[in-house]
C-alpha positions in Angstrom: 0.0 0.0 0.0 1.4 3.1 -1.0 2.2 5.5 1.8 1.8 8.6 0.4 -1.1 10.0 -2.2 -0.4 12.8 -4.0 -3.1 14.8 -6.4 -2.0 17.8 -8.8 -5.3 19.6 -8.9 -7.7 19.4 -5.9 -9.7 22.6 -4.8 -10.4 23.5 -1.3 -13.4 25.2 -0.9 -14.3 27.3 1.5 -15.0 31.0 2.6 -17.4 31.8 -0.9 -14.9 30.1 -3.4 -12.5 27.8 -4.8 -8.8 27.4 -5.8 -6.5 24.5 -6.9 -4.0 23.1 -5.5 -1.4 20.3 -4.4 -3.0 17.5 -2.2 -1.3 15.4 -0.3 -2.6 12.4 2.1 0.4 10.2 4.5 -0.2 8.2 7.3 0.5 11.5 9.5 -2.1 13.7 8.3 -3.4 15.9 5.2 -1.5 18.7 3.3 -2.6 20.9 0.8 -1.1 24.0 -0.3 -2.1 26.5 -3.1 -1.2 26.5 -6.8 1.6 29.5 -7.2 2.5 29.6 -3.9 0.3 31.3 -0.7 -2.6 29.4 1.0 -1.6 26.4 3.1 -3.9 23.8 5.5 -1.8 21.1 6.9 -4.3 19.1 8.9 -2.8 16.5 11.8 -3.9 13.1 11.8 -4.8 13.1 15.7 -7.1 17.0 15.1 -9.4 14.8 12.7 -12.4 14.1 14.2 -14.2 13.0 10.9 -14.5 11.8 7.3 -17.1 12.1 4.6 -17.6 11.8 0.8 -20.3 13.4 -1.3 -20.7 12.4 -5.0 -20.8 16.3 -6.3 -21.4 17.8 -9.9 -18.8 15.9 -12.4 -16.6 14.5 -9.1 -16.4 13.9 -5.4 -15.9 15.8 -2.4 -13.4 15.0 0.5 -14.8 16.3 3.9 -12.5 16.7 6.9 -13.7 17.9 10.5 -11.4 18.4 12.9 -11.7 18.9 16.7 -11.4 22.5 17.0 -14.8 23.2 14.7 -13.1 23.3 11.4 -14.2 22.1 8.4 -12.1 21.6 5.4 -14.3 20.2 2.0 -11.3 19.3 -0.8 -13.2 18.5 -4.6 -11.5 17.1 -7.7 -11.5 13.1 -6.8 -12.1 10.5 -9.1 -14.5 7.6 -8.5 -11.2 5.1 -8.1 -9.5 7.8 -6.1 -12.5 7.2 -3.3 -11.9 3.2 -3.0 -8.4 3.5 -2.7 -8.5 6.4 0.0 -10.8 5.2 1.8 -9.0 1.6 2.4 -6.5 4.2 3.2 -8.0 6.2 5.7 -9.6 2.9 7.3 -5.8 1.8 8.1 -4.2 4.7 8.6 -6.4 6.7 10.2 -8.5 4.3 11.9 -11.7 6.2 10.3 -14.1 5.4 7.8 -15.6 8.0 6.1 -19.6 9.0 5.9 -21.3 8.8 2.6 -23.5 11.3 1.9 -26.3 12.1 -0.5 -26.7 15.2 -2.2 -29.8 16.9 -3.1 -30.4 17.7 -6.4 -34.3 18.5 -6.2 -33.6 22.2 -6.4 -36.1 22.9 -3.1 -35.2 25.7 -1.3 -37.3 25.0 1.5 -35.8 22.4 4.5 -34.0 22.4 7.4 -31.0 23.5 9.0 -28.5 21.3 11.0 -26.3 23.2 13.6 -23.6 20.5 14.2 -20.5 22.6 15.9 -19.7 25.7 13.7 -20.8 24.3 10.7 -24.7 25.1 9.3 -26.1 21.9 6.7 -29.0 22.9 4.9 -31.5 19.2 4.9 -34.3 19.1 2.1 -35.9 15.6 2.7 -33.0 14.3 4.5 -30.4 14.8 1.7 -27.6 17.9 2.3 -28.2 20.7 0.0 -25.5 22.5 0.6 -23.6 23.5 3.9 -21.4 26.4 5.2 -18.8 26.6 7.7 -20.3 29.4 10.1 -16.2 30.2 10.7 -16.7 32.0 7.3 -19.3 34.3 8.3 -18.2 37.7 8.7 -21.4 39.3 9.4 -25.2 38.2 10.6 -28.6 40.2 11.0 -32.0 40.1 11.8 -34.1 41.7 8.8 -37.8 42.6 10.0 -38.8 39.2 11.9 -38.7 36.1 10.3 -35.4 36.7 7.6 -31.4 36.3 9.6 -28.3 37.6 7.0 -25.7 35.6 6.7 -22.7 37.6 5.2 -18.7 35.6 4.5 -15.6 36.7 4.1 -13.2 37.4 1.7 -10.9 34.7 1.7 -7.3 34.3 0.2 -8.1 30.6 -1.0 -10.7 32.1 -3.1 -9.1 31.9 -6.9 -8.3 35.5 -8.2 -10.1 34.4 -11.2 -13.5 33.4 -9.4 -16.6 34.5 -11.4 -18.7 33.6 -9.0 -18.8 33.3 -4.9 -21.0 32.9 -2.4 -21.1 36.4 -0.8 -24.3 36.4 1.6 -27.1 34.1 2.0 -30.7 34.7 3.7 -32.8 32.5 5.7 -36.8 32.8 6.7 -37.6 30.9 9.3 -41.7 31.6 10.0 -43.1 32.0 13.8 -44.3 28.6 13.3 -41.1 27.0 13.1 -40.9 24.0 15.7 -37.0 23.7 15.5 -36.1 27.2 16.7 -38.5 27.6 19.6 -39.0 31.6 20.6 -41.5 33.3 22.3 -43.6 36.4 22.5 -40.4 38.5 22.7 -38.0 36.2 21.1 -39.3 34.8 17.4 -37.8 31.5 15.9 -35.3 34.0 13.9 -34.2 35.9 17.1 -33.3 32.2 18.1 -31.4 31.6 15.1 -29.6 34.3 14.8 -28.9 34.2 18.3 -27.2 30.6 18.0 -25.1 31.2 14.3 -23.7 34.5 16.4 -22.2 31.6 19.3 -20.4 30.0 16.9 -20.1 32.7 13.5 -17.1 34.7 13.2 -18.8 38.0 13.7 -19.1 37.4 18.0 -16.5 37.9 20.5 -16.6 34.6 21.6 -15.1 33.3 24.5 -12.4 35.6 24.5 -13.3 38.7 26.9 -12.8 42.5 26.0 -9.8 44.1 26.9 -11.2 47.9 26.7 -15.0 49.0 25.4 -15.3 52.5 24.1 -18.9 53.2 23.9 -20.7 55.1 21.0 -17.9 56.0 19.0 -18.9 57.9 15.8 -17.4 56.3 12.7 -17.6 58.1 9.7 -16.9 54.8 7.2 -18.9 52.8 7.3 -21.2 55.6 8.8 -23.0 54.6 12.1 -22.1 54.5 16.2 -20.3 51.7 17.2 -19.4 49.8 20.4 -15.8 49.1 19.6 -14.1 46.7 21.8 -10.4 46.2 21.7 -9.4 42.0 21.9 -6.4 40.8 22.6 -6.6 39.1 19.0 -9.0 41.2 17.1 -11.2 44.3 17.6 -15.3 44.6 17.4 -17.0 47.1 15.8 -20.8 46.6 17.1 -23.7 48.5 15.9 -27.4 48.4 15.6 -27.3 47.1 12.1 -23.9 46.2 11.4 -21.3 44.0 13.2 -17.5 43.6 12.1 -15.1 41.7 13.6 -11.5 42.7 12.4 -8.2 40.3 13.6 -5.4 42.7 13.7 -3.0 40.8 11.3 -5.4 42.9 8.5 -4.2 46.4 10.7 -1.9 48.4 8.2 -1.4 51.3 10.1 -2.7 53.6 12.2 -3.3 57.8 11.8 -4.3 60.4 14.8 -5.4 63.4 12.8 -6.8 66.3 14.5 -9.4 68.6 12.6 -8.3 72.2 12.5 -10.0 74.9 14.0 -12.5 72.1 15.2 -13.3 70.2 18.3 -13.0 66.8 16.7 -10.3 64.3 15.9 -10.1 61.7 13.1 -8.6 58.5 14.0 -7.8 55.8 10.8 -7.5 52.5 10.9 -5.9 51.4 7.5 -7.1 47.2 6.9 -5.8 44.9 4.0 -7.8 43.5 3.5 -10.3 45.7 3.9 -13.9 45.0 5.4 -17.2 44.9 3.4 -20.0 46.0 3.8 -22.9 45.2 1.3 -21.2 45.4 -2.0 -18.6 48.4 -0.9 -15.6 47.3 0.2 -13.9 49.4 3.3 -9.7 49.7 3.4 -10.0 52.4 6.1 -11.7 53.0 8.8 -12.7 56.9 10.0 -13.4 57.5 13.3 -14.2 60.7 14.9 -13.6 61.3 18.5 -14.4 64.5 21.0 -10.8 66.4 21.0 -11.4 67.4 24.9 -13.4 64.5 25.6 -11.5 62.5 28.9 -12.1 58.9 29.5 -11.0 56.6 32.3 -10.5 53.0 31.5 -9.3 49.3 33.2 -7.8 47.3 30.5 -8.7 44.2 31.6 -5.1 41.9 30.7 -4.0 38.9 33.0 -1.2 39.7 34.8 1.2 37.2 33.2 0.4 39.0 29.7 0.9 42.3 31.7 4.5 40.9 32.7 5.5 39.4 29.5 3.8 40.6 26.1 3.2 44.3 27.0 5.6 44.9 30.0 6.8 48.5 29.3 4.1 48.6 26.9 0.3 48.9 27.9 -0.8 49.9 31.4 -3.2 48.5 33.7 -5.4 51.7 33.5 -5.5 54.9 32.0 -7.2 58.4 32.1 -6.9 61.0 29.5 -8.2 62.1 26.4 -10.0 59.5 24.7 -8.3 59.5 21.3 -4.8 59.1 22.8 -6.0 56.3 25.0 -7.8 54.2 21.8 -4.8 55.0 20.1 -2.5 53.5 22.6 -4.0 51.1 23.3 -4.7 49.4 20.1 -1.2 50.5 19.0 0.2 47.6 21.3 -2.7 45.1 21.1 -2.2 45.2 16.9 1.6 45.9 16.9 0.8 48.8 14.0 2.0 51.5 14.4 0.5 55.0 14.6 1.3 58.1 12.1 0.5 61.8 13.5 0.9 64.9 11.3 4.4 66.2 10.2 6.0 69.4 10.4 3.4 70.8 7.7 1.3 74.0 8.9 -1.5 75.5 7.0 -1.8 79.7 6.6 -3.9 79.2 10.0 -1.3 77.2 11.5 -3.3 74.0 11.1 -2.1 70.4 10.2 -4.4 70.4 7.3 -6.5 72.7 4.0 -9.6 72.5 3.3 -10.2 70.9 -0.5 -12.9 68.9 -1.9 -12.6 65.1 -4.0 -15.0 63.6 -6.3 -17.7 66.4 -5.3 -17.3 65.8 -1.5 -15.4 68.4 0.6 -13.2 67.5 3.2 -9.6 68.4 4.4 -5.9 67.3 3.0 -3.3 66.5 5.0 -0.1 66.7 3.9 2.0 64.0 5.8 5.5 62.9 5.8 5.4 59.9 3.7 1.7 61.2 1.8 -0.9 63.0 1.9 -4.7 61.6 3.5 -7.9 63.0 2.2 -10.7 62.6 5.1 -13.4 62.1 5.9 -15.2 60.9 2.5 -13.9 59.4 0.6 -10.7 58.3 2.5 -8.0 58.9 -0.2 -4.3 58.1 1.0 -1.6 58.7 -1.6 1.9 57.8 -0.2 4.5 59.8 -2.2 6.5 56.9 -3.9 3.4 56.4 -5.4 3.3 59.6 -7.0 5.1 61.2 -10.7 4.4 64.7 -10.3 1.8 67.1 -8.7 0.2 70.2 -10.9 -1.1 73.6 -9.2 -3.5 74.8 -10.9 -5.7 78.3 -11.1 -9.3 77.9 -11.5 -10.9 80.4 -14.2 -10.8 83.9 -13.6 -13.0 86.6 -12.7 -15.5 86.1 -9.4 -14.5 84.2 -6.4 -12.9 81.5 -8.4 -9.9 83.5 -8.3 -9.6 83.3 -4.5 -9.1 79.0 -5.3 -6.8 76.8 -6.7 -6.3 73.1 -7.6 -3.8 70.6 -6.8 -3.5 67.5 -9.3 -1.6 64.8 -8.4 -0.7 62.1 -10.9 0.6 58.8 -10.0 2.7 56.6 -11.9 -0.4 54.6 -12.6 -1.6 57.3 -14.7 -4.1 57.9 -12.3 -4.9 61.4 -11.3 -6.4 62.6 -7.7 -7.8 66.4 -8.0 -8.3 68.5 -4.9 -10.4 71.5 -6.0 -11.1 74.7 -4.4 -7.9 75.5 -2.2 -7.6 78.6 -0.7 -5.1 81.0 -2.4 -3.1 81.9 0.7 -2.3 78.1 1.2 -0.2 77.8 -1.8 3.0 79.0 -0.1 3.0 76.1 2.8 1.5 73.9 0.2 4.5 74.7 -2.7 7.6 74.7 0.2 6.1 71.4 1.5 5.7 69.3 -1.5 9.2 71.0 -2.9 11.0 69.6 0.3 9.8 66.4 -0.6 11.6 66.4 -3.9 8.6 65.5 -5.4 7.8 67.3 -9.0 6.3 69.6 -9.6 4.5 70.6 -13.1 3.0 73.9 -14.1 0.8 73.8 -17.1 2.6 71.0 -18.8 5.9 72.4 -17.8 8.6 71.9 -15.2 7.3 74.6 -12.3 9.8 76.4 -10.0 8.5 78.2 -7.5 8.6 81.5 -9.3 6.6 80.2 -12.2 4.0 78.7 -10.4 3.0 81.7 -8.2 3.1 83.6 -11.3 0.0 81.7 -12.2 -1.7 81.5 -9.0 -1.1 84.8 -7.7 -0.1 87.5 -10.6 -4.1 88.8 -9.4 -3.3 89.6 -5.4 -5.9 93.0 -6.2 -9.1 91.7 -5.8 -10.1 94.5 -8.1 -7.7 94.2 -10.8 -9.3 94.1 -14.6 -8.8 90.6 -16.0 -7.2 91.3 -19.5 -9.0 88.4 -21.1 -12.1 88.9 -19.9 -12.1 92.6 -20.7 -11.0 91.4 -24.0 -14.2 89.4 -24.7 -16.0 92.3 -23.3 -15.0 94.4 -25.7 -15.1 92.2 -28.4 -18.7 91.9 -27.1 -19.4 95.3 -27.3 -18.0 95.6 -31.1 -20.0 93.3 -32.3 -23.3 94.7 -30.9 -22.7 98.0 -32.6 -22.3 96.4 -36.2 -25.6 95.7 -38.7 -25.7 92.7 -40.0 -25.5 94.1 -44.6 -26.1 90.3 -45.6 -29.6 90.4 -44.5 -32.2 91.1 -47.5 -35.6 90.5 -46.5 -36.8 87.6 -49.2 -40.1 88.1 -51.4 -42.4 85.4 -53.0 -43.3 84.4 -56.4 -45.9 86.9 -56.2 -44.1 89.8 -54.9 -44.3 89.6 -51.2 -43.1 88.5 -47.8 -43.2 84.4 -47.9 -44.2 84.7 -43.8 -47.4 87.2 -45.0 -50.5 85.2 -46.1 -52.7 88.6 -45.3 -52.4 89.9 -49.0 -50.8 92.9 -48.0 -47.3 91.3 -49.8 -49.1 93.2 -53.0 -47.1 96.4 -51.9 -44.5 96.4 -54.2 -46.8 95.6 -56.9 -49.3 98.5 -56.2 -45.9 100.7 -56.3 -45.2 99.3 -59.1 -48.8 100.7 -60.6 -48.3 104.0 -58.8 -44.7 105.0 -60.0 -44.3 102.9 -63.1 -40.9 101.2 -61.6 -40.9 97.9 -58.9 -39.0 98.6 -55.6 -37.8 95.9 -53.0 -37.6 96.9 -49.6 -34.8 95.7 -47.7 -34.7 95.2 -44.0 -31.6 95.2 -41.4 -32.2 93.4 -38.5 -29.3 94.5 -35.9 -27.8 91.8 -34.0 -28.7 91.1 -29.9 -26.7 93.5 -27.7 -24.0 91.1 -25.6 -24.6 91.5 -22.0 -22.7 93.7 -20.6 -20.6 92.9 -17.3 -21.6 96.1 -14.3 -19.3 99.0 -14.5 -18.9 98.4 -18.3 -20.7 100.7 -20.5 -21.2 99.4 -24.3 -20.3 101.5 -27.2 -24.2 101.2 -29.0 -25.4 102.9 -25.3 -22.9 105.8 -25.8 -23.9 105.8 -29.6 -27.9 106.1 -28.7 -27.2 109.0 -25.7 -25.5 111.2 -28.6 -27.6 110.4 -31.3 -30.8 111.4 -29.1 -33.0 108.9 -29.7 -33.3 105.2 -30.8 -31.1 103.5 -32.9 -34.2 101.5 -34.4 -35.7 103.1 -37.4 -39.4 102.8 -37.9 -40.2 101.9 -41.2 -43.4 103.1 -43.0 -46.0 100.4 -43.9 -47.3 101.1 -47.2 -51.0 101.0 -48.0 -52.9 98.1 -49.9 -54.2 98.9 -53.2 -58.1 98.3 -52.9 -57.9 97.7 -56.7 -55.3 94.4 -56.3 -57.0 90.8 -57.3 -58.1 88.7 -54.6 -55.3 85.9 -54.4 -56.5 82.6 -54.8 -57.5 80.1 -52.3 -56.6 76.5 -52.0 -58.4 73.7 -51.7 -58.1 73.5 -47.9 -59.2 76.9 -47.5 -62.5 75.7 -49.5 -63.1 72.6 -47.6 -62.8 74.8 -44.1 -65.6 77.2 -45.7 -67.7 73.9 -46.2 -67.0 72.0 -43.0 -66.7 75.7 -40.1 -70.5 75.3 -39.7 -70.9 72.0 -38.9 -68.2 71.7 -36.8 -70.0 74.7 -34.8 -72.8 72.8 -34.4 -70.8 69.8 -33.4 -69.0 71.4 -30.7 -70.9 74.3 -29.2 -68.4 76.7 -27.6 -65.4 75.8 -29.6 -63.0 78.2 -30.0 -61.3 79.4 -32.8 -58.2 78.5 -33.0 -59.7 74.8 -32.0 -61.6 75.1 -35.2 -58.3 75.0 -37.0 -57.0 72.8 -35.3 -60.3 70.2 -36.3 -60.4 70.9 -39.5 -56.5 70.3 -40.0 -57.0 66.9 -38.9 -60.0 66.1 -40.7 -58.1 67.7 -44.0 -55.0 65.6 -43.5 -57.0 62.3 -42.7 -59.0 62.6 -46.2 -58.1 60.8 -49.3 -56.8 62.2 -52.3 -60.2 61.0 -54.0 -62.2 63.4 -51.1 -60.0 65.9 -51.9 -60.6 66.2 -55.4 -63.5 68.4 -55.5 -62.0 71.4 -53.5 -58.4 70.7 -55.1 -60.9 71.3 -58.6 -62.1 74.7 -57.4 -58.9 75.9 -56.0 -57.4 75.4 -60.0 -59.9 77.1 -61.2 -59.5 80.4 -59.0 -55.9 79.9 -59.4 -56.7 80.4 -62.6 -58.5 83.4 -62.3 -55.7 84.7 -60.3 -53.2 84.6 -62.6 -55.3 86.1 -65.3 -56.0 89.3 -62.8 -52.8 89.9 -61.5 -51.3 89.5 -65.2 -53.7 92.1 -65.8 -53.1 94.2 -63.0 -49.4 94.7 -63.6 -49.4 95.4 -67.3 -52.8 97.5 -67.8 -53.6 98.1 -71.3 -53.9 101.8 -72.5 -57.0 103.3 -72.7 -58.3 105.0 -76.2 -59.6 108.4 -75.9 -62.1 110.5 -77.9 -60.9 113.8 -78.9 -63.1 114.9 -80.9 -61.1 116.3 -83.8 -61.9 112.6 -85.9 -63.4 113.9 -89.6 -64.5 111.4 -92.3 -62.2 110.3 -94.8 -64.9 111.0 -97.4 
C-alpha cells in the first residue's frame, strides 16, 4: 500500500470560493497547499475528528472535521481515487468516512443542522448544501422572520473566481418547531442568536480588553461599540457588526481637525472590510478632542508581565483619542502616524479641499498625503510622478481658489479642488522639500513660475485682460448691422411669412410709379450682456444720437384695386366643413376650429380631396389672369373729338 497520495489539482473550498492546489494524504495527516505559492492547510492526523464523501457535480468531495470546529471540504476526486482512499483512511487513520447524499431536487425549503460551527442545509433528509459558520463575517436580523448571513473574503478564493458565495438569507416563519422563541423572542431571534455563538462576527469566548462606547465612525457611517481584543477588535452596531483580527491592521493615523473640536482616528485594513457590495480599506473615526475617559484594561497579569511589559498599562485616564490609540497600538503591533512638520496659513495640520464632489480636508504628511473624511483617499509619495497647481478660471471668487493635481505613476490622477489662495506658499515649500515634482501647465514649475499663475491677481479688483477682452469684443459686435440680410419676397411679390395679402405692396408701387422697388430690412444683432461697470459702445452711440437706434419703417398701404389671391383647396373645404363643426362642438373656439379641421383635411383621401383641389385650380386660374392684368394694364383709347370722315 502506497504510503503517500499525491493529487495535482484538488480545490479546497471554502470561505465563498474555490482554488487548486497540491493535495497530499500520508499516514501523518493531510497537506494541501495552493497553486503558485500562498494558502496552506496542513491538517494532523490526531485533530481529525471525521470523514465524509459526497458524490458532487462531475466529481467527489473530500470532507475533513477536525476537533477545533473546522471544516475543510477538498473537490477534484475521481470515483477510483474514493476506493483506494478510503482503504487508506480505514488503516491509517482508523476512520471510515460517511457517505452522503446530495440533493439535487432544487427545493429551497428544508431544514437546518447546527452541528459545531458548521450550518447543513436538509431538504428531505439529503444535504443541499452546507457552510462553515467560521466563514461568516457578518449576521442580521431583517424585519422578523429573515437572519443575513454575510462571508468573508478569503485568500483561497481563486483570483479568477466569477462567481462566490457572498451572503445568504434565511426565513424561518413563527411557526417553526425547530427554533422555539417566544412572544419577545421569534424563531429567527433564536437563530440568529445561535449562528452568532459559533459565526465569526461574535466575541466569543475571548473577553474584551477595553470597550469604548458610542464611538462615531464616519466609514462605514453609524455609532459603534468598539471593543479592543487581545486578538482582534469589534465594531458593534445596531445594524452592522465587524469583527476585524489585527493581522489585517496596516497602520494607524491620529489626525486632529483644525479649528475644530474633533479628531479623526484611521485605521488602514488589508484586507479591507465589506460591507454590502462596498468594500472598506479604512476606517474613519471621529472622537471628541477634549473628551476625557478613564479606562481598566482588563489583561491577565502574566500577559501584563511578558507581552506588554513596558508597553500597555493597567489603566489609563486621559483624552479619549490618545488612550484608543495607545492602546490598540500595542494590542495590533501597527504602528500609529500623526501629522508632520506641515502648517497651514492658519497654523493648522491640514486645508480644506474637496474630492470627487465631496469636501473635506488634506493632509499633507511625511510619507503622503490623507484626504478625510469621504472618501478616504491616501496617496503615499512613492506612489506619485508629479503634482500640478492649478488656477481655476478667472474673474468672481474662483480666483480666491486653486487646484492641486496629483498624478501617479499609474496614470491615475487625484484632483483637490477649491484650495484657498493663501495656502499655496506652505502647500508649494512642503511638497518642494519632498523632492517630489512639480508641473506647471505642462511644464517643469519652479516656485517662481507657479506663483506667477496662482497669484499675478493679489488686487481683488484688478481688470482681467482676457475677460475685458471678450467684453469688448462683445461690445463691437453689438454695434455692427448685419448688410447680408435682405428680406426675401415670394413668387408673387411679397413677404413668404405674410398670407394677409398685403405682400401686394411692391406691386401696387409698381402701378403707382411705373418702376418695382424691393424693400430691404436690417435686423441689428442682440446686444451682448454687458458685465456692471462696463458701458457698451451702442449705449454711448444712442445718448449722442438722441434717440433710438431703431428706425421705424413706413407700412405702405394696400391697393383696394389688387385681385383677390386665390384660395386653395383646404381653404374651401374649411368654408364647407366651419358650420358644422359649430354645431358639433358648441363653444369651440377658434383656434380649436383650425386645429379640427387640419385633422379632418390631413385624414382625407386624395379622392375626397378632389372636389376642392378642382375649385382651387380654377381660382388659381382666375388669379393669374388678374394679376397679369393688373401689372401690365392696357392703355385706354380716348375721344378727342377732332376725328373727320375720310370722305
Amino acid at each position: 500500500m502506497t504510503d503517500v497520495h499525491s493529487f495535482n489539482n484538488i480545490s479546497l473550498s471554502g470561505r465563498g470560493g474555490s482554488s487548486p492546489g497540491l493535495l497530499k494524504i500520508n499516514s501523518g495527516g493531510i497537506q494541501w497547499k495552493k497553486q503558485g505559492g500562498g494558502k496552506a492547510v496542513e491538517v494532523d492526523k490526531s485533530d481529525i475528528v471525521g470523514l465524509s464523501w459526497m458524490k458532487v457535480p462531475r466529481t467527489n468531495q473530500l470532507g475533513v472535521k477536525t476537533k477545533d470546529g473546522l471544516y475543510y471540504k477538498f473537490i477534484g476526486f475521481r470515483d477510483q481515487d474514493v476506493a483506494s482512499l478510503t482503504s487508506f483512511f480505514q488503516s491509517a487513520f482508523g476512520k471510515t468516512p460517511e457517505e452522503k447524499q446530495l440533493s439535487v431536487s432544487g427545493r429551497n425549503w428544508g431544514e437546518v443542522d447546527l452541528n459545531g460551527n458548521n450550518l447543513t442545509f436538509l431538504v428531505g433528509g439529503k444535504q443541499a448544501f452546507e457552510v462553515s459558520l467560521a466563514d461568516v463575517s457578518q449576521t442580521q436580523l431583517q424585519g422578523k422572520n429573515d437572519v443575513l448571513l454575510e462571508f468573508h473574503v478569503d485568500d483561497t478564493a481563486g483570483a479568477n473566481e466569477k462567481d462566490s458565495l457572498m451572503e445568504i438569507s434565511f426565513h424561518i416563519p413563527n411557526t417553526n418547531t425547530q427554533f422555539v422563541g417566544d412572544e419577545t423572542r421569534p424563531p429567527a431571534q433564536v437563530f440568529h442568536d445561535n449562528i452568532l455563538k459559533v459565526a465569526d462576527v461574535g466575541a466569543g469566548v475571548e473577553e474584551a480588553v477595553v470597550t469604548f462606547e458610542g464611538i462615531a465612525i464616519l466609514t462605514p457611517r453609524g455609532r459603534y461599540n468598539v471593543e479592543l481584543h487581545l486578538s482582534f477588535l469589534r465594531l458593534q452596531g445596531q445594524a452592522n457588526d465587524f469583527k476585524i483580527q489585527y493581522s489585517s491592521v496596516v497602520r494607524l493615523f491620529l489626525l486632529p481637525k483644525s479649528n475644530q473640536p474633533h479628531t479623526f482616528v484611521v485605521i488602514s485594513l488589508d484586507p479591507p472590510i465589506r460591507k454590502g457590495q462596498t468594500l472598506y480599506p479604512h476606517i474613519v473615526m471621529q472622537f471628541e478632542t477634549d473628551s476625557v475617559v478613564e479606562s481598566e484594561l482588563s489583561i491577565s497579569d502574566d500577559l501584563m508581565n511578558t507581552r506588554f511589559k513596558d508597553k500597555l498599562e493597567r489603566s489609563y485616564k486621559g483624552l479619549i483619542h490618545e488612550v484608543f490609540t495607545t492602546v490598540l497600538r500595542w494590542l495590533s503591533g501597527a504602528k500609529i502616524t500623526k501629522p508632520g512638520k506641515f502648517r497651514s496659513s492658519q497654523d493648522g495640520f491640514a486645508v480644506k479641499s474637496s474630492l470627487k464632489a465631496e469636501d473635506g480636508v488634506l493632509y499633507p504628511l511625511e510619507k503622503g498625503f490623507f484626504f478625510l473624511p469621504k472618501p478616504p483617499t491616501l496617496i503615499l509619495h512613492d506612489e506619485i510622478d508629479y503634482v500640478e497647481f492649478e488656477r481655476h478660471a478667472a474673474g468672481g471668487a474662483n480666483m480666491h481658489y486653486f487646484d492641486l493635481s496629483i498624478r501617479l505613476k499609474t496614470d491615475h490622477e487625484h484632483l483637490f479642488r477649491n484650495i484657498q489662495r493663501n495656502e499655496y506658499h506652505n502647500l508649494y515649500s512642503f511638497i518642494s522639500s519632498k523632492g517630489l515634482k512639480i508641473m506647471n501647465l505642462g511644464g517643469a514649475g519652479t516656485a517662481e513660475g507657479v506663483a506667477a499663475v496662482l497669484q499675478d491677481n493679489d488686487d481683488d479688483d484688478a481688470v482681467d485682460p482676457h475677460l475685458e477682452r471678450i467684453r469688448n469684443q462683445a461690445a463691437d459686435e453689438s454695434d455692427e448691422e448685419d448688410e447680408d440680410f435682405v428680406g426675401a419676397e415670394d413668387d408673387d411679390g411679397g413677404s413668404p411669412t405674410d398670407d394677409s395679402g398685403e405682400d401686394d405692396d411692391s406691386d401696387a408701387s409698381d402701378a403707382d410709379g411705373g418702376e418695382k422697388e424691393k424693400s430691404f430690412k436690417k435686423e441689428p444683432k442682440k446686444e451682448a450682456s454687458s458685465s456692471k461697470g462696463l458701458p457698451l459702445k451702442k449705449k454711448a452711440m444712442a445718448t449722442e444720437e438722441g434717440g433710438s437706434s431703431k428706425k421705424k419703417t413706413q407700412k405702405k398701404k394696400k391697393d383696394p384695386n389688387a385681385p383677390k389671391k386665390a384660395m386653395s383647396g383646404f381653404m374651401y373645404f374649411s368654408q364647407m366643413e366651419r358650420d358644422n363643426i359649430k354645431k358639433a362642438n358648441p363653444g369651440i373656439g377658434f383656434g380649436e376650429i383650425g386645429k379640427v379641421l387640419g385633422d379632418k383635411w390631413r385624414q382625407m383621401s386624395a379622392e375626397e380631396k378632389e372636389p376642392y383641389e378642382a375649385k382651387a385650380q380654377v381660382d388659381k386660374k382666375r388669379y393669374k389672369d388678374e394679376i397679369s392684368d393688373y401689372k401690365n394694364p392696357q392703355p385706354m383709347l380716348v375721344d378727342s373729338g377732332n376725328d373727320s370722315d375720310s370722305n
